[in-house]
Residue, then its C-alpha position, 0 to 999 in steps of 0.5 A: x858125277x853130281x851133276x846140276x840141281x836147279x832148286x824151284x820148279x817155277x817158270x825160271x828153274x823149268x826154264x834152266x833146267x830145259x836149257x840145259x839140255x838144249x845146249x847139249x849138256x849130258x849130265x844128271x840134272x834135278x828139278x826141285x820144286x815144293x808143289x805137287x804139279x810140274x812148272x806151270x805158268x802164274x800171270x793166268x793164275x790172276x787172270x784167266x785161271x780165276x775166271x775158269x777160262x783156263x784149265x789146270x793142264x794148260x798152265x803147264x809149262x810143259x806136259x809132265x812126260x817132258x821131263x822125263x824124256x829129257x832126262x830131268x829128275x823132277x822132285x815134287x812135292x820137296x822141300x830143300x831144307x838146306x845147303x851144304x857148300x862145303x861138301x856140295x849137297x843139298x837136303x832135300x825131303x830128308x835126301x842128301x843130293x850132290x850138286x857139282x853146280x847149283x842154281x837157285x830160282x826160289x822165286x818170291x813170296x808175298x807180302x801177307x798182313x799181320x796178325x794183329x790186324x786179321x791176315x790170319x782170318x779166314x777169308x783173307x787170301x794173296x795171289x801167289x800161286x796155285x794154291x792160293x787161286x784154288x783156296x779163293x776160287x769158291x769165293x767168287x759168287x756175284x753178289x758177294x762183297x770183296x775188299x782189296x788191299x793194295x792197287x798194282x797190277x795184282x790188285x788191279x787184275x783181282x778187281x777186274x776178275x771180280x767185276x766181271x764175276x758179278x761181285x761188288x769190289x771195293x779197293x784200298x790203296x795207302x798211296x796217293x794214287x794206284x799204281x804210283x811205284x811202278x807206273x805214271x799219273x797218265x796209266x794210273x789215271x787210265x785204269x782208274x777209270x777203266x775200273x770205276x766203268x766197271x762198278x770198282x770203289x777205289x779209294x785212293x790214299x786210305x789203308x786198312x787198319x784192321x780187319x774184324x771178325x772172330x774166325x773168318x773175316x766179315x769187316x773192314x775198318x779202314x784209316x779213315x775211320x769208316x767200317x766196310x762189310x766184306x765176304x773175303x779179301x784179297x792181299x796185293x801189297x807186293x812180293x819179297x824175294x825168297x832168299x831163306x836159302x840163301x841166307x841160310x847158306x850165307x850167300x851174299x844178299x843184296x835186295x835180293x840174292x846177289x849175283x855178278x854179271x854172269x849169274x854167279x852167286x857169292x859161291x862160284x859153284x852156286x848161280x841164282x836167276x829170277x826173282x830171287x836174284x839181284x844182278x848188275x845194271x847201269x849204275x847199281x843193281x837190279x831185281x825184276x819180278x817178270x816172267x821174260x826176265x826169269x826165262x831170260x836169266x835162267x837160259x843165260x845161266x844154262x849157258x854161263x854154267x857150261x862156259x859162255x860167259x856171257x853177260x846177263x842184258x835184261x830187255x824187260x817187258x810186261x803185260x798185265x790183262x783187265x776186262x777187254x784191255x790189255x797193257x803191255x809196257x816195254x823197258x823201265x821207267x826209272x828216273x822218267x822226267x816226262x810223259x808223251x801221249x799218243x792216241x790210238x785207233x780207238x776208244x780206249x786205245x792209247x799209249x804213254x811214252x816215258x822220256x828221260x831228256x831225249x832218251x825214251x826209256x819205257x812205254x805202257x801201251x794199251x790196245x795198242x800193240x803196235x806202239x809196244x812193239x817199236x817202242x820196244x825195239x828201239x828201247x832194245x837198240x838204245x835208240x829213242x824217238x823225236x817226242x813231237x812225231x811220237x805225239x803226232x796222230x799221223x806219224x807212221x810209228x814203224x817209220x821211227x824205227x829207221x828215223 
């Protein structure tokens, strides 16, 4: 018997692999992975990790005797080099592995600068995995002067780790604004402000057009002419699907590798899940870059591998943690026509609620984990909210819930 090859040891492959065997299957099951440790968590990677508040072992998803114990092959340190569908293998290390089914949870890469413009400089560092929070690590010396390149969540959480690190901090965003692909003017507003308390420059609508220096990076001339000195600098321009694989295999590829409602790729014998993997949604398709979406379609898959047939129903939700604040948004923004405001219990306690019509469709809370939390148990219901109680200081939000 083959068995069940689950290619990347991330947060959704661990977490199929794991599933698996919760539900009783018997068989072989092998764990890919191109890193050298067990499945370990990444948001902490820019957050807790960077600021030495959290030790290697604790990113753990599980310890590593865990794997064993269930009876998962894990490969570390292995790198699949292809797939052969005809006859249902994958290479991997130089070794032929047989699959009977195959999942891929290959994850996404980041978006790194161009060579012509230094992103080959020493000194110049993204925020992927383990690796790269290792690599940037040394950097962090207050006092030190670090350039940051794009303002999402990323962007943001590396400002915040600096600032608090005592390095002076300045980021570049193109857009008008930070934030303004995934969030609205209000939050955008928030953490603008938030992080110029801190000491942060942010300028906003200026990029980088170069970076200058003969091996390692000591400047930075940006789109507006002006030339910064810099000690190192952070990428955060985005993710791209890792698809390589795929495509190499020539598995259908939409944003993403194509998937049906099921988990199912293009080859009935092979099922993706996670960031790589686009899948139905409403009218059109979807990809979420989250850690909820990546356990939660990885287990659906689990299932949909052993007979389920069940419908992959995403619920997405998100959190992102900077200095003493932490935003949690539940459900999707897309297509929003406007914002409530609700203020919270404190100084800087405040949640924006995102409508479309009368249809709630998403809410950043920060601090206010009582606001994310029925906002996302009614966008989970399909229910909305009056916008006028949501905006009213005095209404009992849990009361919404049975409005």
């Amino acid at each position: 018997m083959a068995g069940i090859v689950v290619i990347g040891a991330g947060q959704a492959g661990a977490s199929c692999a794991a599933k698996l065997r919760a539900l009783g299957h018997d068989g072989p099951i092998t764990l890919i992975g191109e890193e050298p440790v067990p499945p370990y968590q990444r948001p902490p990677l820019s957050k807790k990790y960077l600021l030495g508040e959290m030790a290697l072992e604790r990113l753990f998803l599980r310890p590593e005797s865990f794997y064993a114990e269930a009876d998962i092959a894990l490969h570390l340190n292995c790198t699949v080099t292809a797939i052969d569908r005809k006859d249902r293998v994958v290479i991997a290390g130089g070794q032929a592995i047989g699959y009977d089914d195959l999942v891929l949870t290959t994850g996404s890469v980041p978006r790194r600068l161009p060579g012509r413009i230094g992103g080959e400089l020493a000194g110049v560092h993204v925020v992927r995995d383990l690796r790269d929070a290792d690599s940037m690590a040394p950097e962090f010396v207050a006092g030190r002067h670090v350039l940051i390149v794009g303002g999402g969540y990323i962007g943001l959480e590396a400002a915040a780790v600096a600032a608090s690190r005592g390095l002076k901090v300045t980021l570049v965003e193109m857009g008008a604004r930070i934030l303004q692909r995934v969030a609205a003017p209000e939050t955008s507003e928030y953490f603008r402000a938030l992080h110029r308390a801190h000491g942060v420059d942010i300028r906003e609508g200026i990029g980088l057009e170069t970076l200058l220096g003969e091996t390692r990076v000591t400047a930075a001339r940006l789109s507006d002419g002006t030339e910064i000195d810099v000690d190192f600098v952070i990428v955060g321009v985005g993710i791209t699907p890792a698809t390589e694989l795929a495509e190499m295999a020539g598995l259908e590829i939409e944003n993403g590798i194509r998937t049906d409602a099921f988990g199912r790729t293009s080859d009935p014998h092979i099922w993706a899940a996670g960031d790589c993997a686009s899948f139905p949604h409403e009218d059109g398709r979807l990809r979420l870059e989250s850690v909820p979406n990546a356990i939660d379609m990885a287990e659906c898959v689990a299932a949909n591998i052993l007979g389920a047939e069940t419908p992959y129903v995403p619920q997405p939700w998100f959190w992102s943690d900077q200095y003493d604040v932490k935003l949690q948004i539940a459900g999707l923004n897309t297509g929003y026509d406007r914002i409530v405001t609700r203020p919270g219990d404190g100084a800087g306690h405040v949640s924006f609620w995102y409508y479309k019509g009368d249809r709630l469709l998403a809410v950043d809370a920060m601090n206010e984990p009582r606001a994310y939390m029925v906002g996302k148990r009614l966008i989970d219901a399909g229910k909305s909210a009056d916008p006028a109680l949501v905006a009213d200081p005095a209404t009992d939000l849990k009361a919404l819930l049975s409005a």
